[in-house]
C-alpha positions as CSV (number, residue, x, y, z in Angstrom):
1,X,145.2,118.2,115.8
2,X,145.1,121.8,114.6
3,X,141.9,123.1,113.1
4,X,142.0,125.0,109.7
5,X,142.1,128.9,110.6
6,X,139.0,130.5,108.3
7,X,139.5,133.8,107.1
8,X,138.5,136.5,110.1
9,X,139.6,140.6,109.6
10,X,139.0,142.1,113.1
11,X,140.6,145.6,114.1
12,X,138.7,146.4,117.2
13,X,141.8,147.1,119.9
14,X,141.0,150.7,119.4
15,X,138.1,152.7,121.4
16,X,134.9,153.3,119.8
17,X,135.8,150.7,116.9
18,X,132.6,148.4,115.7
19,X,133.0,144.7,116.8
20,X,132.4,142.9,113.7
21,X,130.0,139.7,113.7
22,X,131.8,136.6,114.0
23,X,131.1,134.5,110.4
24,X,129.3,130.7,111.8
25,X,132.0,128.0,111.2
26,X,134.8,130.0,111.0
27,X,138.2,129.7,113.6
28,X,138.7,132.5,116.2
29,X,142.3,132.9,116.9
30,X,143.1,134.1,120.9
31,X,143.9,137.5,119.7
32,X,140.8,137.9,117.1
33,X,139.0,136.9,120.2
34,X,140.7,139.6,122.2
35,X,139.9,142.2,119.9
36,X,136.0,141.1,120.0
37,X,136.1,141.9,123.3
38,X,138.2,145.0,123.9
39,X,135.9,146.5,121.3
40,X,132.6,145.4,123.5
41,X,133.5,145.8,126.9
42,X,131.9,148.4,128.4
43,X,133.8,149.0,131.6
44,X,137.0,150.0,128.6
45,X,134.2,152.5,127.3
46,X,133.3,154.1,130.6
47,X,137.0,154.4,131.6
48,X,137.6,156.6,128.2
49,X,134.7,158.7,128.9
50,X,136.2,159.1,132.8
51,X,139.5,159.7,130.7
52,X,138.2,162.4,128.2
53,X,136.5,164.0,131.2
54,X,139.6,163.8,132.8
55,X,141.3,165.9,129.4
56,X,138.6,168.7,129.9
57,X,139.8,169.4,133.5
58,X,143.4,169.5,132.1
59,X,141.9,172.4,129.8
60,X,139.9,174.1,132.4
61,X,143.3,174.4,134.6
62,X,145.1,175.8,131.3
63,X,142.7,178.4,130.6
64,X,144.5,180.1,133.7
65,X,147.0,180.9,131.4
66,X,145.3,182.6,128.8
67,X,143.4,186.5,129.5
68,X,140.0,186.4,129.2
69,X,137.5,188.9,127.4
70,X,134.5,189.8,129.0
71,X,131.5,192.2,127.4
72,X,129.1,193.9,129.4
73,X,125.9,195.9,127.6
74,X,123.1,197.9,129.1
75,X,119.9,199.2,129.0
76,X,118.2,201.7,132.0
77,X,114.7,203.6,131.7
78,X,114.2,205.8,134.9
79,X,110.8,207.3,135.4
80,X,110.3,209.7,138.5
81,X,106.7,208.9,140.3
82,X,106.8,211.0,143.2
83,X,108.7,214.3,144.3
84,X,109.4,216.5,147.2
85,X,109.9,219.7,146.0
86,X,111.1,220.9,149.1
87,X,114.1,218.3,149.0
88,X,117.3,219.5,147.1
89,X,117.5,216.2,145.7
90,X,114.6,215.6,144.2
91,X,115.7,217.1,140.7
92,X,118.2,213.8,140.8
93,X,114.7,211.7,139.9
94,X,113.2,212.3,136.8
95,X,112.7,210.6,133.6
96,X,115.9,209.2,131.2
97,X,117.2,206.3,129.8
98,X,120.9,205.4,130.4
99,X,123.2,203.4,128.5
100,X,126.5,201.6,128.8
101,X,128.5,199.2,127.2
102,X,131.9,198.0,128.0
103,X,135.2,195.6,127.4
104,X,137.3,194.3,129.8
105,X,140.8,192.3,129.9
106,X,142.0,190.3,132.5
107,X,145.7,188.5,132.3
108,X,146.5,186.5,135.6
109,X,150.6,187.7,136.0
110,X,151.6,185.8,138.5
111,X,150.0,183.6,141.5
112,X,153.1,181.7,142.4
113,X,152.6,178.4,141.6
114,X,149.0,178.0,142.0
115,X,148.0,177.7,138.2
116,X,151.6,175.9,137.7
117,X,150.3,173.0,140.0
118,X,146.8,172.8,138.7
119,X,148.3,172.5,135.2
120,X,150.4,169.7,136.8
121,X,148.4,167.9,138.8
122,X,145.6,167.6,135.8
123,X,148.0,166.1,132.9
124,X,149.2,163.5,135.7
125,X,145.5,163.1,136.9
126,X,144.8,162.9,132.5
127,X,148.0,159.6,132.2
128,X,146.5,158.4,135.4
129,X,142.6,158.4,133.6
130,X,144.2,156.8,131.1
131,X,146.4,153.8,132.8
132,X,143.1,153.2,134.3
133,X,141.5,152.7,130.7
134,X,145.1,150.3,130.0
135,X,144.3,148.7,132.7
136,X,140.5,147.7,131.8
137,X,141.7,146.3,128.5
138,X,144.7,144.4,130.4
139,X,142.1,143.1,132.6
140,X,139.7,141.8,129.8
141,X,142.3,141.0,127.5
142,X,143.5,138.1,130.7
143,X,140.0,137.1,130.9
144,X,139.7,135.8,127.4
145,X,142.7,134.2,127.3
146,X,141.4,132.0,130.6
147,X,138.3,131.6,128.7
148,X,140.1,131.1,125.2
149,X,142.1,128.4,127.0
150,X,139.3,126.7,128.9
151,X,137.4,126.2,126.0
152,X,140.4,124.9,123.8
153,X,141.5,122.6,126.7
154,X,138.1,121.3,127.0
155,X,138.0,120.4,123.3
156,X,141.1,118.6,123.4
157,X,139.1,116.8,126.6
158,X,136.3,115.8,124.7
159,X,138.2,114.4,121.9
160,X,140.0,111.9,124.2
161,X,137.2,111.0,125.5
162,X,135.9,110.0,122.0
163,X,138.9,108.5,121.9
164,X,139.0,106.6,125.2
165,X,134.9,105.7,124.8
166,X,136.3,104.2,120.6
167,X,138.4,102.2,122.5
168,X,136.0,101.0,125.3
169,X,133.8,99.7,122.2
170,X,136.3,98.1,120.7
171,X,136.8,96.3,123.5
172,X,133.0,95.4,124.0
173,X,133.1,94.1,120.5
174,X,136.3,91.4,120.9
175,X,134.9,90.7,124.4
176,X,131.4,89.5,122.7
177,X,133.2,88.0,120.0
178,X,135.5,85.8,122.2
179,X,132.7,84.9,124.1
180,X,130.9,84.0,120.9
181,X,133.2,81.9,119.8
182,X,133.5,80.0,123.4
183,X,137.3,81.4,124.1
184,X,136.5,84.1,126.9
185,X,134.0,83.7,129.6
186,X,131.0,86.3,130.2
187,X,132.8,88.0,132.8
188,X,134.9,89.5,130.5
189,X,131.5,91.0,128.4
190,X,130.3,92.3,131.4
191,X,133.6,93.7,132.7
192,X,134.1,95.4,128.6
193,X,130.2,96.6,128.9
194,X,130.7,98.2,132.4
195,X,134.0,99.9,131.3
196,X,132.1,101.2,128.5
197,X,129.0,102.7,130.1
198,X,131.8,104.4,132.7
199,X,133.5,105.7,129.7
200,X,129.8,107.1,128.5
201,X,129.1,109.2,131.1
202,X,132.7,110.6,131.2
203,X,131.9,111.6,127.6
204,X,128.6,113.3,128.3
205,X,130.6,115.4,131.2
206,X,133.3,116.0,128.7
207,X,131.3,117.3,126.0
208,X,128.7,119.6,128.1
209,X,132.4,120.9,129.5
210,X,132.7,122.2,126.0
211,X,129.4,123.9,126.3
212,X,130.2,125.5,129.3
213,X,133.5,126.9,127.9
214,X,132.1,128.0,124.9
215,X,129.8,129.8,126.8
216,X,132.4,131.5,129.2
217,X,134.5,132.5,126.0
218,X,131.2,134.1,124.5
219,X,130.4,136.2,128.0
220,X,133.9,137.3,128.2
221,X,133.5,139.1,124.6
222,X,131.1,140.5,126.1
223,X,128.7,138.9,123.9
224,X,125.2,137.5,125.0
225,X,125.2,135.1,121.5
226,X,126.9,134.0,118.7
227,X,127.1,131.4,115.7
228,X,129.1,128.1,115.9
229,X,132.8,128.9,116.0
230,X,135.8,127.1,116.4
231,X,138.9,127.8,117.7
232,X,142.9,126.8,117.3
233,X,143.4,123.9,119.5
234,X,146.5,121.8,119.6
235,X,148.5,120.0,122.1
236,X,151.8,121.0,120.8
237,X,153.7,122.5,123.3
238,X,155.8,126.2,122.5
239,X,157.9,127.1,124.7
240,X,157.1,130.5,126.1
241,X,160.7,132.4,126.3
242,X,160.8,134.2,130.0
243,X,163.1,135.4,132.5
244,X,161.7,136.9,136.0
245,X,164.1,139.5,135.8
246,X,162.7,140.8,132.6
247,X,159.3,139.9,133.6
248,X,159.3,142.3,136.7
249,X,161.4,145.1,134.9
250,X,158.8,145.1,132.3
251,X,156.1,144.9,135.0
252,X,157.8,148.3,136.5
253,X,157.7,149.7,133.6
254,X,154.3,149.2,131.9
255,X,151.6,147.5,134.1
256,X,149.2,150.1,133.9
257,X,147.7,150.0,137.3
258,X,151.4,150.8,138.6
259,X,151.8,153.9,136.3
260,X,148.3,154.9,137.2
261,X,149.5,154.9,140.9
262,X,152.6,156.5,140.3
263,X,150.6,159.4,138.1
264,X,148.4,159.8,140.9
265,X,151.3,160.5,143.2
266,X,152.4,163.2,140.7
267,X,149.3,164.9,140.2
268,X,149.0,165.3,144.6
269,X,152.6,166.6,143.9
270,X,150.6,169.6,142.2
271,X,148.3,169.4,144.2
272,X,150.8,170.5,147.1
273,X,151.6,173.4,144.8
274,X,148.6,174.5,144.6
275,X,148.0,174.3,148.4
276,X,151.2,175.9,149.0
277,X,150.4,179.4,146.5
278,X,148.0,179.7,149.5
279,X,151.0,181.4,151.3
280,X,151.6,183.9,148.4
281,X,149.9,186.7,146.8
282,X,148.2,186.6,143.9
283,X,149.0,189.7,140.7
284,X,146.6,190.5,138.2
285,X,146.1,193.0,134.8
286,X,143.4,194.2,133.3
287,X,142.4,196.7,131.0
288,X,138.9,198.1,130.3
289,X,137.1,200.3,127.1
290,X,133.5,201.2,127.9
291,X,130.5,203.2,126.5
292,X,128.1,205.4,129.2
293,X,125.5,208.1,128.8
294,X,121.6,209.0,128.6
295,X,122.5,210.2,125.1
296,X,123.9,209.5,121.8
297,X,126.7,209.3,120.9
298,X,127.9,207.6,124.5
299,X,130.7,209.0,126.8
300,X,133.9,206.7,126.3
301,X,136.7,205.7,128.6
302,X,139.3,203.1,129.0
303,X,141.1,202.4,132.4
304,X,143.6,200.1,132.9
305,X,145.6,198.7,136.2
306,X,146.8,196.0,138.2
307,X,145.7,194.4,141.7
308,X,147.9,192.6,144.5
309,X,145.9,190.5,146.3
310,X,147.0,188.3,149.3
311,X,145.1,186.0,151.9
312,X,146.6,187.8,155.6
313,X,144.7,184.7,157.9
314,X,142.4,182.0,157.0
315,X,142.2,180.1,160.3
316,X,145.4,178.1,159.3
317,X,143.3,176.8,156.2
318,X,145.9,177.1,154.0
319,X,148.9,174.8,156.4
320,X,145.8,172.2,157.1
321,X,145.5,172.1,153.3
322,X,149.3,171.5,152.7
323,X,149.6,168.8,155.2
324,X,146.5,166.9,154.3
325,X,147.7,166.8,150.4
326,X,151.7,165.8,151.9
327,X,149.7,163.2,154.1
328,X,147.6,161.6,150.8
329,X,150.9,161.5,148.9
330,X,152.8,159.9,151.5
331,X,149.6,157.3,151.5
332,X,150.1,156.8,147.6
333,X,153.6,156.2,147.9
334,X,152.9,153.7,150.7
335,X,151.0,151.5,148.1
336,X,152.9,152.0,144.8
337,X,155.4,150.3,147.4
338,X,153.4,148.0,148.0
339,X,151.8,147.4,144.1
340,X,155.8,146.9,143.1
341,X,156.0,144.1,146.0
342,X,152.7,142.6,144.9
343,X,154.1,143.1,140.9
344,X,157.2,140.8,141.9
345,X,155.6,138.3,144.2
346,X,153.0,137.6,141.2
347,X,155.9,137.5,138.7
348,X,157.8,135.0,140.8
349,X,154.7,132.4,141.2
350,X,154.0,133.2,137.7
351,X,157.5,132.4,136.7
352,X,158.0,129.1,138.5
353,X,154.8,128.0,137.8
354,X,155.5,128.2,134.2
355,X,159.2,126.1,134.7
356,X,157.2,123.7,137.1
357,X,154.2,122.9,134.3
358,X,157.2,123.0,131.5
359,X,159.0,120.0,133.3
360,X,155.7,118.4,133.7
361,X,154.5,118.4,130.0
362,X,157.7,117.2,129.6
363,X,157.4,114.1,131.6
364,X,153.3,113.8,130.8
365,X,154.7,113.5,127.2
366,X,156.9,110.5,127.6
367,X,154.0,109.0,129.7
368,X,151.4,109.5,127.2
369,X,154.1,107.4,124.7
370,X,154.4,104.8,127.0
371,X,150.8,104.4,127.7
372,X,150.2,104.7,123.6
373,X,153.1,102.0,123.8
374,X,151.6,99.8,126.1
375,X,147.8,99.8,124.4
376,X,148.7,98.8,121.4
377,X,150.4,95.7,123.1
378,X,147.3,95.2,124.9
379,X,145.2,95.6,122.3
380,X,147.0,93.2,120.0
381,X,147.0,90.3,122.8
382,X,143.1,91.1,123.7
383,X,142.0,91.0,120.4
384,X,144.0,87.9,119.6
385,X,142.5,86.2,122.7
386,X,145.9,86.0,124.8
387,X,145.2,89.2,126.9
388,X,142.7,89.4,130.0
389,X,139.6,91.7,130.5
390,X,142.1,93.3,133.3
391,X,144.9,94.4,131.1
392,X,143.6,96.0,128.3
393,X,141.1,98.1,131.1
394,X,144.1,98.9,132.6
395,X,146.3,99.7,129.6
396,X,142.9,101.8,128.6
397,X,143.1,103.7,131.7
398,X,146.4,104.3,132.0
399,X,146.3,106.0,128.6
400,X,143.5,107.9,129.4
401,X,145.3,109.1,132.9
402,X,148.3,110.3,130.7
403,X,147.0,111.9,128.1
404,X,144.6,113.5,130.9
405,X,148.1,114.8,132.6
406,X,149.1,116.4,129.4
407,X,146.4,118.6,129.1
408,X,146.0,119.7,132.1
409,X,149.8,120.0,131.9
410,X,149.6,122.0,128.6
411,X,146.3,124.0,130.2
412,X,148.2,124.9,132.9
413,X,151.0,126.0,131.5
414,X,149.1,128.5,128.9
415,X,147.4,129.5,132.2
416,X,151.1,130.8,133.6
417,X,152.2,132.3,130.3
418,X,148.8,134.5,130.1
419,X,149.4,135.2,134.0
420,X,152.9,136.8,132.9
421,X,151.5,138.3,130.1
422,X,148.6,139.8,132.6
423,X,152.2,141.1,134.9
424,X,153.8,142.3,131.9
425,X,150.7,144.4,131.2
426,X,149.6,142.5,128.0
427,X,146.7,144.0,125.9
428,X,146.3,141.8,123.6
């Protein structure tokens, strides 16, 4: 049976948004849960930071493109303390105050490649910060819908076992009541009694179970408390609509730890560049206005030029560099190989698991019918005195296997779609 859904605004998939409280007694859906905790998790937030960090070295490798303005002032007071005047050059030490002041311009021309690459290899380095952020959220958003899940599952649990311990009673009542009445021996008390106190301690299991999950749920928010709250639980199966095919092409395409990966490999692609412009020479501008003289008003001047420069021999530095950069690329491509193979293996279990646990609430559901079915009977003949102890424990147990099978059918099959979703690269 479904549970009312309470009024709940949450809007916290964004970084940096304020997780609100959750109200006591209202219904978490799985994706107000989600939010919760992508807005908590603190792993997400230390991946943005790493991210924005990430940003500023994009900027710094930029700022290669741009001249730069420098601005020098100063201030000199020479006194003489001691001359020779026998040396020539003593009349060069004496007493007066200098002054200078200067602008100068600097534009990089041309360094071939080397500012390209580091340009390059920081905006993949920036998506690859990023992914890595996708990739947290992916990683929590799975976790809550295990939890989520676990905790509805468990639920459903404890309510059969209500169930199955209602039924239990019902049969220590018509087993007293026969005896009562002289129709049924005491066996049949002590048989109803001892099915009953089994049935007690299943409950007790069942319903700390609940406790447990709720308390996974809550840590997976990446909360340390909150009020009561419910959540939607329901045994009615929806199909989940998947095809591998689909399932790996969108893996490919948008699991975030692939794309980080693949990023990666593009910013050691820059990287190379920039190992490479070791080979070439580098060409520079600049241009200069400056201010010199002991007295008012200063001396001026401007100069202007441009320099070559070009590394000759650096002890094969520069080769070493290149190969070691070709080497880690090679590497990375080596395990985005190998991420795609682990991608499609995933997809595959994922996928048939989902068919296999499809086919199996299938056939838990016609069981739980038939077992439904079948207690009724028993419970007619049992409480009409034509049915033995036996039966109606076994019609009782058989239900309770059943409708045990379709949970953990149903459990196991949300458990597949959220692994999908997980493949797919799911945040939310």
């Amino acid at each position: 049976m479904k549970i009312a859904i309470a009024a709940l605004l949450l809007s916290l998939c964004a970084f940096g948004a304020d997780a609100q409280e959750i109200v006591a007694g209202s219904t978490l859906t799985l994706n107000q849960c989600v939010s919760i905790a992508l807005g908590n998790d603190p792993d997400i937030k230390s991946y943005q930071y790493t991210a924005n960090a990430q940003k500023a070295v994009l900027g710094q490798a930029k700022s290669s493109y741009y001249p730069s303005l420098n601005a020098t002032a100063g201030y000199t007071s020479n006194h003489a303390d001691k001359t020779n005047p026998a040396d020539p050059y003593a009349s060069t030490i004496g007493k007066y105050d200098s002054k200078n002041a200067g602008l100068t311009l600097s534009q990089l021309v041309y360094d071939f490649g080397k500012t390209g690459g580091s340009v390059r290899a920081g905006k993949a380095q920036a998506r690859a910060a990023e992914f890595d952020v996708d990739n947290a959220r992916v990683e929590v958003a799975y976790t809550v819908k295990q939890a989520y899940h676990a905790f509805a599952f468990a639920s459903l649990g404890l309510k059969l076992s209500d169930e199955v311990l209602a039924q239990y009673g019902k049969n220590v009542y018509f087993a007293r009541a026969h005896y009562d009445a002289k129709i049924s021996p005491k066996y049949d008390v002590t048989k109803a009694e001892a099915d009953y106190s089994s049935a007690k301690l299943n409950n007790i299991k069942a319903s700390n179970d609940v406790k447990l999950a709720r308390v996974y749920l809550i840590n997976s928010m990446n909360l340390t408390s909150a009020p009561e709250f419910n959540i939607e639980a329901s045994t009615e199966f929806v199909k989940y609509p998947a095809d591998l095919d689909e399932i790996v092409k969108a893996a490919y395409a948008a699991k975030p730890d692939l794309q980080s990966l693949i990023a990666q490999a593009d910013a050691l692609n820059g990287q190379i560049s920039v190992a490479r412009s070791g080979y070439f020479p580098t060409l520079s501008a600049s241009a200069g206005y400056n201010f010199l003289g002991t007295r008012s008003p200063l001396s001026q001047g401007w100069n202007a030029g441009v320099s070559l420069s070009a590394n000759l021999f650096s002890g094969m530095a520069t080769r070493e560099k290149v190969l070691e950069q070709e080497s880690r690329l090679a590497a990375l491509r080596a395990k985005v190989e190998s991420a795609k193979l682990s991608i499609f293996l995933g997809a595959e279990q994922a996928y048939l698991n989902l068919l296999q646990y499809e086919q199996a609430v299938a056939t838990a559901s016609d069981q739980v019918r038939q077992a439904t079915e079948n207690l009724e009977i028993a419970n007619i003949r049992y409480q009409t005195g034509l049915g033995s102890p036996m039966e109606i424990s076994d019609a009782t147990v058989m239900y309770n296997n059943a409708s045990g099978s379709l949970l953990n059918s149903l459990y196991n099959y949300k458990l597949a779609e959220s692994e999908i979703e997980k493949i797919k690269g799911s945040k939310q």
